[in-house]
C-alpha positions as CSV (number, residue, x, y, z in Angstrom):
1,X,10.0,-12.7,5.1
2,X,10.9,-9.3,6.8
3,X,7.8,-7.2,7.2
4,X,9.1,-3.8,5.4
5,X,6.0,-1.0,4.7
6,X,8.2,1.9,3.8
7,X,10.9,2.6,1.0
8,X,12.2,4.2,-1.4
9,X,12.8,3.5,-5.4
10,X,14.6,5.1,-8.1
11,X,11.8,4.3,-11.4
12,X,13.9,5.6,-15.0
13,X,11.3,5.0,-18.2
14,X,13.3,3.6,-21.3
15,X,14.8,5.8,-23.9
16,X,12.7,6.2,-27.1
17,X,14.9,4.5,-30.1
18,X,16.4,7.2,-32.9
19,X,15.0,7.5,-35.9
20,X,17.5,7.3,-38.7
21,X,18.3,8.8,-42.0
22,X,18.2,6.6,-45.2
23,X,17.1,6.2,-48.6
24,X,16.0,3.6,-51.1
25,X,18.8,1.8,-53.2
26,X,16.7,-0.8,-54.9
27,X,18.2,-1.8,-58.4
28,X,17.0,0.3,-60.7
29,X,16.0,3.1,-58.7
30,X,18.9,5.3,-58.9
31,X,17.2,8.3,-57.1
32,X,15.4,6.1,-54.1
33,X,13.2,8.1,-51.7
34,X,14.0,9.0,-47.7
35,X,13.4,5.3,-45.8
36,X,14.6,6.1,-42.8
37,X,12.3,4.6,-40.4
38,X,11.3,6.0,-36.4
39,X,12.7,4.8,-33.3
40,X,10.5,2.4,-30.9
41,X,8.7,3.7,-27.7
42,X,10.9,3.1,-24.4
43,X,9.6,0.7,-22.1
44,X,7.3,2.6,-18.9
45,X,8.0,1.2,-15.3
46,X,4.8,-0.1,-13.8
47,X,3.7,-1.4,-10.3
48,X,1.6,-4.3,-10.3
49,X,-0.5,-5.3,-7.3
50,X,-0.3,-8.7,-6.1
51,X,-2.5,-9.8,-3.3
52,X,0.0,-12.3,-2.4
53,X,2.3,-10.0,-1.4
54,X,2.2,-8.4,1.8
55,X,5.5,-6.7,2.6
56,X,8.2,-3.9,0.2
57,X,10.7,-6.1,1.5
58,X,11.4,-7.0,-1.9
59,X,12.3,-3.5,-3.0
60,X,14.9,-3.0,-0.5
61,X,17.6,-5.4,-2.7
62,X,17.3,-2.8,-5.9
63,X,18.5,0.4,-5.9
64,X,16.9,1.6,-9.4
65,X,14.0,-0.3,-11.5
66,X,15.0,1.3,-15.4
67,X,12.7,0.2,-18.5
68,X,13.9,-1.1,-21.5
69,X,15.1,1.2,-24.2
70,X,13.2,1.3,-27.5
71,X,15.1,0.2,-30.4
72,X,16.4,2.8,-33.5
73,X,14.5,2.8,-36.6
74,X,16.1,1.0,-39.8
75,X,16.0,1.5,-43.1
76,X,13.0,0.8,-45.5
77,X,10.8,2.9,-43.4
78,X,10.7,-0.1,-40.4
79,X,10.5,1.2,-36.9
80,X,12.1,0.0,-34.1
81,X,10.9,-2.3,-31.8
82,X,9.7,-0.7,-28.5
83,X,10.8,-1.5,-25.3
84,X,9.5,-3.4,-22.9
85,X,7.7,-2.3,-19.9
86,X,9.2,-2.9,-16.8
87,X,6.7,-4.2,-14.3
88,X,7.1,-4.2,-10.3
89,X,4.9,-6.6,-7.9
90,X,3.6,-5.1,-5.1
91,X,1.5,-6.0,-2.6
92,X,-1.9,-4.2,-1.8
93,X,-2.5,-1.3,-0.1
94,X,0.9,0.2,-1.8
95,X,0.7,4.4,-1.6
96,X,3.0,6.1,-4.2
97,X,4.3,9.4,-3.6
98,X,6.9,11.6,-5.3
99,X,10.6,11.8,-3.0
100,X,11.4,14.9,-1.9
101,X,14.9,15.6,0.4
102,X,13.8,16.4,3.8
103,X,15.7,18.9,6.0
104,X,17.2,16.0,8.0
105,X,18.6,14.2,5.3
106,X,15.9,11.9,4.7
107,X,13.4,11.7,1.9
108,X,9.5,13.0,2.4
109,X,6.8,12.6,0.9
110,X,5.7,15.1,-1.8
111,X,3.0,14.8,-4.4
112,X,0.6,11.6,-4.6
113,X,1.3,9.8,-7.9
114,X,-1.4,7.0,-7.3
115,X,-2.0,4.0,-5.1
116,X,-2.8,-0.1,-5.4
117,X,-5.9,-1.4,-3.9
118,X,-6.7,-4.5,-6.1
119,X,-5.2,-7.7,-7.2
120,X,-3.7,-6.6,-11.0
121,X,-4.1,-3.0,-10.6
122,X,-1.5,-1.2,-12.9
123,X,0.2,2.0,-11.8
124,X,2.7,3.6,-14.6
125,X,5.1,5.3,-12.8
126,X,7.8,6.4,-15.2
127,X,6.7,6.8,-18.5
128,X,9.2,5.5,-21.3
129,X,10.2,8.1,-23.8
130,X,9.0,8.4,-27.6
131,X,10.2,7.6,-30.0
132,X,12.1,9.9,-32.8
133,X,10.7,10.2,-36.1
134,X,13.1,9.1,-39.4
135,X,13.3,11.4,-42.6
136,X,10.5,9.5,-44.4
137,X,8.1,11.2,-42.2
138,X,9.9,14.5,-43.0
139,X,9.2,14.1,-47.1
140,X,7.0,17.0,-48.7
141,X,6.6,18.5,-52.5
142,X,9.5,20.5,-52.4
143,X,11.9,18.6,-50.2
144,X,11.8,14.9,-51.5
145,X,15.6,13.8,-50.2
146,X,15.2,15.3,-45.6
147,X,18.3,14.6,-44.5
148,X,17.0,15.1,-41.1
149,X,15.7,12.7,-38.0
150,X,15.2,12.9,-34.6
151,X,16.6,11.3,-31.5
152,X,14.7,9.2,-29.3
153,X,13.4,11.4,-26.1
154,X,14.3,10.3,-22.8
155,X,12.2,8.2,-20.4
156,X,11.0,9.9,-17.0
157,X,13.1,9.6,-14.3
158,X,11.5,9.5,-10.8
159,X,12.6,9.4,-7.1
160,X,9.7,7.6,-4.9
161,X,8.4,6.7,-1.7
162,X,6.1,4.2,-1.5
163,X,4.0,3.0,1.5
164,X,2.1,0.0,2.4
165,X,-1.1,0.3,4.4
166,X,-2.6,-3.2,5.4
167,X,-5.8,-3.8,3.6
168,X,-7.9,-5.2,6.7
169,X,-11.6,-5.0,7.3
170,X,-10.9,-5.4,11.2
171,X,-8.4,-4.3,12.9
172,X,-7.2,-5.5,16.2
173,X,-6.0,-2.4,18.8
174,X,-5.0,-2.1,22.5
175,X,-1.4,-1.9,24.6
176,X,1.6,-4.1,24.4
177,X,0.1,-7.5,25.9
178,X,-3.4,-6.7,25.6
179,X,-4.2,-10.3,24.2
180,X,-4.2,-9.5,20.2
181,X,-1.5,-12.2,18.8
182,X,-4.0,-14.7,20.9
183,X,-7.3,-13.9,19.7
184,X,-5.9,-13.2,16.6
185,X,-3.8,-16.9,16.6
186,X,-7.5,-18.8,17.8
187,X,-9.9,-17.1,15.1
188,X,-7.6,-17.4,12.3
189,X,-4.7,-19.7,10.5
190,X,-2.1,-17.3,11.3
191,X,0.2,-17.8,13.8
192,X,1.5,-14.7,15.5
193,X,4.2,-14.7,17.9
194,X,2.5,-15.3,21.3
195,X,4.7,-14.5,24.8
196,X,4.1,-12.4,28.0
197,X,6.6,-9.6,27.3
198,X,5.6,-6.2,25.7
199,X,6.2,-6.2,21.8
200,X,6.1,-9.6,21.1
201,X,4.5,-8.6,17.7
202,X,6.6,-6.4,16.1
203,X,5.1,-6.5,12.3
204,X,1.7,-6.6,11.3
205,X,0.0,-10.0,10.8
206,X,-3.0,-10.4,8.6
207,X,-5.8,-13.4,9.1
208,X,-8.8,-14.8,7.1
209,X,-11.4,-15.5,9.9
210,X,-14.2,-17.7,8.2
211,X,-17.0,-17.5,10.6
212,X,-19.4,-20.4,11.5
213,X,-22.2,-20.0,10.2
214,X,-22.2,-21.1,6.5
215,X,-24.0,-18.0,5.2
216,X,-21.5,-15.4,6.6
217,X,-18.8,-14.1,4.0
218,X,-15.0,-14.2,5.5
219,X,-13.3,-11.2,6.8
220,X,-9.7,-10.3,6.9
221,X,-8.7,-8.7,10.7
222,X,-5.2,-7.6,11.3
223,X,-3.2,-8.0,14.3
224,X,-1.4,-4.8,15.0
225,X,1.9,-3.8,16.9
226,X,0.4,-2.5,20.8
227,X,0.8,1.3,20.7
228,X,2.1,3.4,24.3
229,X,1.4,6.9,25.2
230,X,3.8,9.3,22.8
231,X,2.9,6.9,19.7
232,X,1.1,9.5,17.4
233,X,4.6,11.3,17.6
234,X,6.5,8.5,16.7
235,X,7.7,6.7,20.6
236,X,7.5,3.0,20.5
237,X,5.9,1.8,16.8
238,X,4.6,5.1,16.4
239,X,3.6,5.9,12.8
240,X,4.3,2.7,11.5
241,X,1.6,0.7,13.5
242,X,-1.1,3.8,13.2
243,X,-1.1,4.0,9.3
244,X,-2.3,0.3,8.9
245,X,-5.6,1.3,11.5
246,X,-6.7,4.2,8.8
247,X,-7.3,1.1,6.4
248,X,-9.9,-1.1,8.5
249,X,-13.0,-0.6,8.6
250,X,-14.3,-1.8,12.3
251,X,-11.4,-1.4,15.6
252,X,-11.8,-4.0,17.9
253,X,-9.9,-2.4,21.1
254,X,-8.2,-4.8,23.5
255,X,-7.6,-3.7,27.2
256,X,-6.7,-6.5,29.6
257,X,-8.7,-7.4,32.4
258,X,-6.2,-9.3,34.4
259,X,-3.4,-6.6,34.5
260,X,-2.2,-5.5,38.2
261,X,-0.6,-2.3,37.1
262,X,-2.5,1.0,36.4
263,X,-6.8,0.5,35.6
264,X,-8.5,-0.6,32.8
265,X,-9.8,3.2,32.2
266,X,-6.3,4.4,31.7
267,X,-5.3,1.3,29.2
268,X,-8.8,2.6,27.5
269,X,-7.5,6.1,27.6
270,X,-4.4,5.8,26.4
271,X,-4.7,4.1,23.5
272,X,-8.0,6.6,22.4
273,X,-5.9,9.8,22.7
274,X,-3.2,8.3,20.4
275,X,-5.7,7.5,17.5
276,X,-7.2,11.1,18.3
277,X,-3.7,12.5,18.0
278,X,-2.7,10.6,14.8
279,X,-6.2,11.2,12.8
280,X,-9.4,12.4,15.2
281,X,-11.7,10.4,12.8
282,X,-10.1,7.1,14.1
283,X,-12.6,7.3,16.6
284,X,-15.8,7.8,15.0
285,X,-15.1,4.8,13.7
286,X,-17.0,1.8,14.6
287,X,-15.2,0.3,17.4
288,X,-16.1,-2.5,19.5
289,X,-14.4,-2.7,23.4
290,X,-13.2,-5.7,24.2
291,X,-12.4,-7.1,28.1
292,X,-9.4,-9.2,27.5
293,X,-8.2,-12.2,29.4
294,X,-11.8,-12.8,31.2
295,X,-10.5,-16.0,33.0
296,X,-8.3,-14.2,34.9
297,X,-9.9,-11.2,35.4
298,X,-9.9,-8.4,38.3
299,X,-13.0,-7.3,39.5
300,X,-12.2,-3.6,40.1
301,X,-11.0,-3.6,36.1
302,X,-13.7,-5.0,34.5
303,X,-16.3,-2.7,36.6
304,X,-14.0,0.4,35.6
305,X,-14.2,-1.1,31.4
306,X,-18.0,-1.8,31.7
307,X,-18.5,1.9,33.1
308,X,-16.2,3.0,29.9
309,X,-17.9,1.3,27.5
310,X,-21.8,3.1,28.9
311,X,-19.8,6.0,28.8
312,X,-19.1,6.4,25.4
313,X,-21.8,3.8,24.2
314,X,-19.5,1.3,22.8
315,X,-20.7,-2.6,22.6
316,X,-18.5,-4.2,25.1
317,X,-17.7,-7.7,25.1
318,X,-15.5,-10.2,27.2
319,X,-13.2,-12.7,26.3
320,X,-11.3,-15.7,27.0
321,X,-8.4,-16.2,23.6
322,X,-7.0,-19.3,25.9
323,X,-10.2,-20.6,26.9
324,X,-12.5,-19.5,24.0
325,X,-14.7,-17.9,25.9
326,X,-16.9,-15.2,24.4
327,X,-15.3,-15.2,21.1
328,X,-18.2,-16.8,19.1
329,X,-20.6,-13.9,20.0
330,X,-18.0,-11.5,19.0
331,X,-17.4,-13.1,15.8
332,X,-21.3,-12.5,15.0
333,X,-21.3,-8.8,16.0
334,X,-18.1,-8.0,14.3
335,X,-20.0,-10.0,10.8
336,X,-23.0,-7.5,11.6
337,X,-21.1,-4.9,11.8
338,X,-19.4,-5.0,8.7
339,X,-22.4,-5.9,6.7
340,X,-24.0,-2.8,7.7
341,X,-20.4,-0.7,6.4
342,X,-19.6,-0.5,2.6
343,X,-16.4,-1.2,1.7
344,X,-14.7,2.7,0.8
345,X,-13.9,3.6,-2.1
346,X,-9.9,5.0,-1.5
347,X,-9.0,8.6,-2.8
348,X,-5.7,10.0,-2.3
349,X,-4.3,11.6,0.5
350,X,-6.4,15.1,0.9
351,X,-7.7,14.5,-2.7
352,X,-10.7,13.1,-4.5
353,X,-9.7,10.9,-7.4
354,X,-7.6,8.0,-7.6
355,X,-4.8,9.7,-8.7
356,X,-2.2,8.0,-11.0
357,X,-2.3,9.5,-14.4
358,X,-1.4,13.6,-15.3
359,X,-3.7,15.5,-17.5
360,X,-2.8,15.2,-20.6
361,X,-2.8,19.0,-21.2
């Protein structure tokens, strides 16, 4: 399926059903009380995670997701039926913000409506309209025959953008060629596109790595598109490899040992000031430095990466993806590592709640 992480969707809440003006006319009642019975709730549009999801590709085929409308009220004071809700798979990670037209022509984001982090989580993102009342509600002392109802209101009717960020616990970071798709291919069941040309992984690719020892919990580790200098402002990838490394929790950073163009420190460089240019606290982050491609390794690069790593006191590690080399005792560190981090709990975009809901004042 065609990895898509960005789109945008036209959500319109169902019409509340009209409630309706009528009175008894039971045999023998010639004077029959207001019946008239109130119009059914429209439906609401609502997201759905589904962790088997992992792409919006689906979203692209639909240009607007509209709720059912709720039905009119009939006589005898019944109410009509409401509508139903409209519900929308999507795959973990999801961000929902409200569309707003940017000065190039394209849409931006504007305010945060909510986000999906769990399998099941619910997100209403277009309420459906209420409901109008029929003239039996509208019955006192001194007017017993209302000849009045009300309409149904309208549902909401939203523009949005919505964004996937990969839900990873490691995630795998270095230049085009670095070794990723490899490491990534022999410590997990997925099978990312593996050749010696820059860019070979153009999407994302997400693996369960079940370590060896039978006490240690799996982790998920993503394989990430290799970044170039200019990223953070969009060249190459850009943004749409950087938002998936806010998500993980430990960086495992990839530089090739067995390159003959530029140094090691440079591939190290690089790749540092691009997270520090797209969010600084990228590196603060636990990161662990990895020589890649050990069995063909260049003396004068791996001296230059080992100086790097006591630089900025960073556990370095090398490793062999073709030969298996060293990847066992980076599997253990990475499972220490991550039992020493809690899993965050997400908050919105420069917020502190979860977002999702408006107050009901």
């Amino acid at each position: 399926m065609k990895f898509i992480d960005e789109t945008i969707l036209r959500v319109l809440g169902g019409r509340g059903g009209n409630g309706i003006v009528a009175f008894r006319r039971e045999k023998f009642v010639p004077r029959g009380g207001p019946s008239g019975g109130d119009g059914g709730d429209g439906g609401s549009v609502v997201l759905v995670g589904d962790e088997g999801m992992n792409t919006l590709y689906h979203l692209r085929f639909q240009s607007q997701y509209a709720a059912e409308r709720g039905r009119h009220g009939e006589g005898q004071k019944k109410s009509g039926k409401g509508g139903e809700d409209l519900v929308v798979p999507v795959p973990l990670g999801t961000q929902v913000f409200e569309a707003e037209a940017g000065e190039d022509g394209g849409w931006e984001n504007g305010a945060f409506v909510g986000e999906i982090l769990h399998d099941g989580d619910r997100l209403v993102v277009a309420e459906g309209g209420s409901g109008g009342h029929g003239n039996a509600r509208f019955a006192t002392s001194t007017n017993q025959a209302p000849r009045r109802a009300h309409p149904g209101r309208e549902g909401e009717e939203k523009t949005l953008r919505l964004e996937l960020k990969l839900l990873a616990d490691v995630g795998v970071v270095g230049l085009p060629n670095a070794g990723k798709s490899t490491l990534i291919g022999r410590i997990t069941a997925a099978r990312p596109k593996v050749a010696d040309y820059p860019f070979t992984t153009l999407v994302p690719q997400l693996g369960v790595v079940v370590p060896a020892a039978a006490t240690d919990e799996t982790f998920v580790v993503a394989d990430l598109p290799g970044l170039i200098a200019g990223a953070a402002a969009g060249a190459g990838l850009g943004h749409q490899f950087l938002r998936h490394v806010e998500r993980c929790r430990v960086l495992l950073h990839l530089v090739d040992l067995s390159a003959f163009e530029g140094s090691s420190a440079q591939d190290l460089a690089t790749i540092e000031a691009e997270l520090e240019a797209f969010n600084p606290e990228l590196l603060e982050r636990p990161r662990l430095l990895v020589g890649s491609k050990s069995d063909a390794a260049r003396e004068e690069r791996r001296e230059e990466l080992v100086a790097a790593a006591e630089e900025r006191g960073l556990p370095y590690f090398e490793i062999s993806s073709a030969t298996g080399d060293g990847v066992k005792p980076l599997l253990h560190e990475l499972v220490v590592r991550l039992n020493e981090i809690p899993i965050p709990e997400e908050a919105p975009p420069g917020e502190g709640g979860t977002g999702g809901e408006e107050d009901p004042a």
